[in-house]
C-alpha positions as CSV (number, residue, x, y, z in Angstrom):
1,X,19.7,-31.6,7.4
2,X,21.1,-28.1,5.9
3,X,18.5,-25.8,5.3
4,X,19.1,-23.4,1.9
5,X,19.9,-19.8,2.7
6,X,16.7,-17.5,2.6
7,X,16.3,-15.3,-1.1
8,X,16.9,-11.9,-0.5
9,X,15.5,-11.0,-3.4
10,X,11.6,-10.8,-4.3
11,X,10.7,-14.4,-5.7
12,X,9.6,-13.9,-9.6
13,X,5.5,-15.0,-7.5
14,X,6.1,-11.7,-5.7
15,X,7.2,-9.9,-8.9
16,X,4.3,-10.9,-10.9
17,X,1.9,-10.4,-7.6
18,X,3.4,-6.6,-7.6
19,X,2.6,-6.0,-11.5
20,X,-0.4,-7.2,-11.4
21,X,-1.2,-5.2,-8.4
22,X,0.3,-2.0,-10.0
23,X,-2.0,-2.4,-13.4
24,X,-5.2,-2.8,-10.8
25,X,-4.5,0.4,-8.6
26,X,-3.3,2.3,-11.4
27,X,-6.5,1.9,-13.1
28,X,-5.6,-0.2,-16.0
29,X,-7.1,-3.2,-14.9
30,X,-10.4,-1.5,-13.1
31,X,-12.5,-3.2,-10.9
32,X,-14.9,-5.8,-13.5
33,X,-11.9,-6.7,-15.5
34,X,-11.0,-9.9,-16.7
35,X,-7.5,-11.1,-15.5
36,X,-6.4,-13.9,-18.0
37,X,-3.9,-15.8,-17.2
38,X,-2.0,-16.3,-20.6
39,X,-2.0,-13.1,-21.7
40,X,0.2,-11.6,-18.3
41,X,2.4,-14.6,-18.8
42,X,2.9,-13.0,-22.4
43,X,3.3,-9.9,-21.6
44,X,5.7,-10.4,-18.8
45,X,7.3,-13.0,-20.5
46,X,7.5,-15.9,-18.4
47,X,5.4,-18.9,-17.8
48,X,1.9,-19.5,-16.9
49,X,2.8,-21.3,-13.4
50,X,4.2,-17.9,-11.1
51,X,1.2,-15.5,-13.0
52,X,-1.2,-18.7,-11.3
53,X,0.4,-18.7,-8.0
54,X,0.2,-14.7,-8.0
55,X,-3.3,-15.1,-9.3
56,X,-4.1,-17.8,-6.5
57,X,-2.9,-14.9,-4.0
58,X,-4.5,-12.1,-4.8
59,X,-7.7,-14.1,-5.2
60,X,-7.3,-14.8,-1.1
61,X,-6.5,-11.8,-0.8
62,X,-9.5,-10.2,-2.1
63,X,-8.1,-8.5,-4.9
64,X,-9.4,-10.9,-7.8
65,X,-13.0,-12.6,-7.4
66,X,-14.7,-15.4,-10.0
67,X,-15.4,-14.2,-13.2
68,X,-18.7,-15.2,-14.3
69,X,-18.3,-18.5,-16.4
70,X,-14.6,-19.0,-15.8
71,X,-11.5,-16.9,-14.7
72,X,-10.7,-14.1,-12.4
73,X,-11.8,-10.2,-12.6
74,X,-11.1,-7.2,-10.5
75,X,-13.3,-7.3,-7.4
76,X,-14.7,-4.4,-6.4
77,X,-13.8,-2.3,-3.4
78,X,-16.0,-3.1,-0.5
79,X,-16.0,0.4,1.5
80,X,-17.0,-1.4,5.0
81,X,-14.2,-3.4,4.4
82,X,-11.9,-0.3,3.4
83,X,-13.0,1.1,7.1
84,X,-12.0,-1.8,8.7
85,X,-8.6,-2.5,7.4
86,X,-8.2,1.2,8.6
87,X,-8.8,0.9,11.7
88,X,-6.7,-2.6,12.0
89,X,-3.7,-0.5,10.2
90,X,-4.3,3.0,12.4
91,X,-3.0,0.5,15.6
92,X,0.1,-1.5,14.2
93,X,0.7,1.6,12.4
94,X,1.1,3.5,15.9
95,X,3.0,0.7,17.2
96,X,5.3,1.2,14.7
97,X,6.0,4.9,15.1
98,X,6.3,4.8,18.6
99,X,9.2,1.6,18.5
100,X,10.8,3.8,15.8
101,X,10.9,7.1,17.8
102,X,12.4,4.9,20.5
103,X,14.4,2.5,19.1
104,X,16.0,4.7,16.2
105,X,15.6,7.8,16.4
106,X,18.6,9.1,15.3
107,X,18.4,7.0,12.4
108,X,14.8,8.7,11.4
109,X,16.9,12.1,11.8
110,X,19.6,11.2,9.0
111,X,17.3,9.6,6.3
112,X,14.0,10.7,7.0
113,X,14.2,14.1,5.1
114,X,15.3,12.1,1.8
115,X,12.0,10.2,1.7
116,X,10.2,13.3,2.4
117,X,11.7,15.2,-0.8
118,X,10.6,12.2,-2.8
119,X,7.1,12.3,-1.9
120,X,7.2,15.9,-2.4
121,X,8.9,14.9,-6.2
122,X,5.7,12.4,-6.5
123,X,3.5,14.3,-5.7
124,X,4.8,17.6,-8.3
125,X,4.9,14.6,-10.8
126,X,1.2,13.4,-10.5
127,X,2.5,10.1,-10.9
128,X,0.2,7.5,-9.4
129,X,2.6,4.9,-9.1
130,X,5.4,7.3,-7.9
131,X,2.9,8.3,-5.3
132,X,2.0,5.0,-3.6
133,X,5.7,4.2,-3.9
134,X,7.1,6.6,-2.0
135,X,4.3,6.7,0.7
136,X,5.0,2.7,1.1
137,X,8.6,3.5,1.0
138,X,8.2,5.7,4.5
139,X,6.1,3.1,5.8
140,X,8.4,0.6,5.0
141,X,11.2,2.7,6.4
142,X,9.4,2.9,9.8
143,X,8.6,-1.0,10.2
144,X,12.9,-1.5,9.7
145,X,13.4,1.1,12.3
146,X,10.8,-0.4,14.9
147,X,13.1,-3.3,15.1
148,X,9.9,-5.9,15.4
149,X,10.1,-7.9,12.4
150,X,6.6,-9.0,13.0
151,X,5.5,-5.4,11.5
152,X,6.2,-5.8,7.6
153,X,5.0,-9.0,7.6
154,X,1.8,-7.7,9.4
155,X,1.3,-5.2,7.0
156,X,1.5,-7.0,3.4
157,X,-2.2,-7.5,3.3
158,X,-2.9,-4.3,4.6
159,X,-0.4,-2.5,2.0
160,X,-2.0,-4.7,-1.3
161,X,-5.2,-3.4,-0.4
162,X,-4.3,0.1,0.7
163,X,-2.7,0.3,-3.0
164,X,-6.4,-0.4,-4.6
165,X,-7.7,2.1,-2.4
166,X,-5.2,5.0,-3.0
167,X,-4.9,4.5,-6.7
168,X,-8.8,4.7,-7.2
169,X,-8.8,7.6,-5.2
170,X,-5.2,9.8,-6.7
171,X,-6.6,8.8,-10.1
172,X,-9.9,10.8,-9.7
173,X,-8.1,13.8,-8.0
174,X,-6.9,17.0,-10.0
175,X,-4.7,17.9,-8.1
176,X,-3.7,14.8,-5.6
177,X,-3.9,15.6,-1.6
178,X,-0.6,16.4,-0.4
179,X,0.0,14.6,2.8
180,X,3.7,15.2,3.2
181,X,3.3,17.7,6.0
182,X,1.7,15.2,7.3
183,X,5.0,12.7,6.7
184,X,7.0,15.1,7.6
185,X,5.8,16.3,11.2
186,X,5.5,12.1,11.8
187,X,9.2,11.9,11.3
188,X,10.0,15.1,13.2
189,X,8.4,13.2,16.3
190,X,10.2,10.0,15.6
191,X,13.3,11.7,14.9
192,X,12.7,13.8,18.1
193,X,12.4,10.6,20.1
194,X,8.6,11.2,21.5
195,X,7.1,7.9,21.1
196,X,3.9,8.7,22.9
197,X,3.5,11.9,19.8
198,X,4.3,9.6,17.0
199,X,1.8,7.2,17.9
200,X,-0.3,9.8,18.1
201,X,-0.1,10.8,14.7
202,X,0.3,7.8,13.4
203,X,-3.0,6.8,14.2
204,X,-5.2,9.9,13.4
205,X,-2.9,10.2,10.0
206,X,-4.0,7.1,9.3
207,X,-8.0,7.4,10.2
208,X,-8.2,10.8,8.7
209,X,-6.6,9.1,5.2
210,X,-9.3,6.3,6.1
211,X,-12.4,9.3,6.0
212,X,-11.1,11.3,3.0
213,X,-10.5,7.7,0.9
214,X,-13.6,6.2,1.7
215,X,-15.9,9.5,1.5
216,X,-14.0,10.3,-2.0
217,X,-15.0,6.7,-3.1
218,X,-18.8,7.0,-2.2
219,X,-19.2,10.2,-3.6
220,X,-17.9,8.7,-6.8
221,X,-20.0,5.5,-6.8
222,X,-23.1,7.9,-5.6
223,X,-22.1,10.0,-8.8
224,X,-21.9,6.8,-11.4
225,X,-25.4,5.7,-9.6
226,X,-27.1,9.1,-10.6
C-alpha cells in the first residue's frame, strides 16, 4: 500500500480553528458568546462540515462549552487552570531553549534579531493580533531549532489557550507590557550557546508572564464583581 504524501500546508480544519481562535482572543467573540455554526461558514465562505470539525476541537479543547439550550459559546477562562497550563509550558518551554542554545546556536545568532524587531514593531502598533503573532513566531522559531519534533506538537494546546489568555489580557492594557527585553536576552543565551542560562530564563519568563496574566485577570473579574 502507498501512503499519500503529508500536506504541508494548514488543512482548511486548521484555518477555520485559527479564525475562530483569533475572533475569541481578540475580543470579538468574548467569553458568553454564542458560536453559530452557519453563520462562520458564511462569513468565511465555505461549508458547514470543517467550521464543525474546528468547532468539535476547540470544544475538547476547552475553548467552546454548551450553550444553554443548543450550540456552543465562549467558555470562560478558568484562572486555576491558566496556572497550571503555566507551569506545564514553563518546563517544555526550558527544554526547548536549552536544545536550541545547543543544537543551533548559530542559527538563533543570524535570525533571532529579525523576530525581535517584529515584536518590537507589534508592540509600537498595539496590535493584538500582531502581538500574539510574533510572540508565537519566537516560540515557534525555538521548537524548529531544538530539533525534537515532539515540541510543537506538545505545544498546540498549550499555544490555543495561551492566545485566550494574552488577548484578554493586551486588550485591557494601555499601553501593552513590553517583554522583548525579555525575548531578546533569551536569544542572546541561545545564540551564545549556554543551555543551562536559557533554560533558565525560559522558565521564569514564562512563570513571571503566568503571575502578571493571571493577577491582571482577577483584578479585572474582582473589578466587574464590585
Amino acid at each position: 500500500m502507498k501512503m499519500k504524501p503529508l500536506q504541508v500546508a494548514p488543512s482548511l480544519v486548521e484555518q477555520v480553528h485559527e479564525a475562530i481562535l483569533a475572533e475569541i482572543a481578540s475580543g470579538k467573540l468574548p467569553p458568553g458568546a454564542r458560536v453559530i455554526q452557519e453563520r462562520i461558514a458564511q462569513e468565511l465562505g465555505i461549508s458547514r462540515q470543517p467550521v464543525q470539525q474546528a468547532l468539535t476541537l476547540l470544544r475538547k479543547q476547552g475553548v467552546l462549552t454548551d450553550a444553554p439550550g443548543r450550540g456552543l459559546q465562549v467558555a470562560p477562562l478558568d484562572l486555576d487552570q491558566v496556572r497550571h497550563m503555566y507551569e506545564v509550558r514553563s518546563v517544555i518551554e526550558g527544554l526547548a531553549f536549552r536544545l536550541a542554545a545547543e543544537r543551533n546556536a548559530a542559527t538563533a545568532a543570524k535570525q533571532g534579531p529579525a523576530l525581535i524587531r517584529t515584536g518590537r514593531k507589534a508592540v509600537a502598533s498595539g496590535s493584538v493580533g500582531e502581538m500574539i503573532a510574533a510572540d508565537m513566531a519566537l516560540h515557534e522559531f525555538i521548537y524548529a531549532l531544538s530539533g525534537n519534533p515532539m515540541l510543537a506538537p506538545s505545544m498546540e494546546m498549550h499555544w490555543t489557550n495561551t492566545q485566550r489568555v494574552m488577548g484578554e489580557v493586551l486588550m485591557r492594557d494601555e499601553k501593552p507590557r513590553d517583554i522583548w527585553d525579555q525575548h531578546e536576552a533569551l536569544l542572546e543565551a541561545v545564540a551564545a550557546g549556554d543551555g543551562e542560562r536559557a533554560e533558565h530564563l525560559a522558565r521564569d519568563h514564562i512563570l513571571e508572564a503566568a503571575a502578571f496574566m493571571i493577577e491582571r485577570l482577577r483584578a479585572e473579574r474582582e473589578a466587574q464583581a464590585a
